[in-house]
N, C-alpha and C positions, 0 to 999 in steps of 0.2 A: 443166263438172261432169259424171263419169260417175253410173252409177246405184251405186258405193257410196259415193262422197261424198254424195248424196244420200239412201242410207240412213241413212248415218253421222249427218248431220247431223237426220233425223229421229229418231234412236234417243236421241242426244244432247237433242233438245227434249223427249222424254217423258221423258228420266230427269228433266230438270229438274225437269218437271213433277211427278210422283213424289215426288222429294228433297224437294222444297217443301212439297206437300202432306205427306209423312211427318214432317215437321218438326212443322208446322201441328197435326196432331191428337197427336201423339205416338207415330205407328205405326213403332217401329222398323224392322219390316218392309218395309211402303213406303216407306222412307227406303232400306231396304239395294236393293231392286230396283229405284229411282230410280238410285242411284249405278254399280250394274250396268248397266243399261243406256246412261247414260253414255261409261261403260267400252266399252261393245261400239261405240259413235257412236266413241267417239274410234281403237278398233283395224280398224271398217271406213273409216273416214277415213284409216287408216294406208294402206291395201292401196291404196286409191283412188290416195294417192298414189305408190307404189310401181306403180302398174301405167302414172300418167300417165308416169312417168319413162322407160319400159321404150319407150313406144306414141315416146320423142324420137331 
C-alpha cells in the first residue's frame, strides 16, 4: 500500500464517520461532507491504483 491508498482509505473512514453521524443527528450538512470525503477516499484510491499499475 502506497501513501494514497492509505490516504484514500483514511478519507474514506472519516467520511464514514461523518455520513453516520450526519444521519444520526440530522445535519444534512455533515451527511453531505461525510459523503464527500468518501468520494475523495474512493478517487485517491483510484490514483493509488493507477500509479501501482504504472510502477509494473
Amino acid at each position: 500500500m502506497d501513501k494514497q491508498h492509505l490516504k484514500g482509505a483514511a478519507d474514506k473512514a472519516k467520511g464514514a464517520v461523518k455520513d453516520a453521524a450526519g444521519k444520526l443527528t440530522g445535519d444534512k450538512s455533515l451527511q453531505a461532507e461525510g459523503k464527500m470525503d468518501k468520494a475523495k477516499g474512493e478517487a485517491r484510491g483510484a490514483v493509488g491504483d493507477v500509479k501501482d499499475s504504472l510502477k509494473k
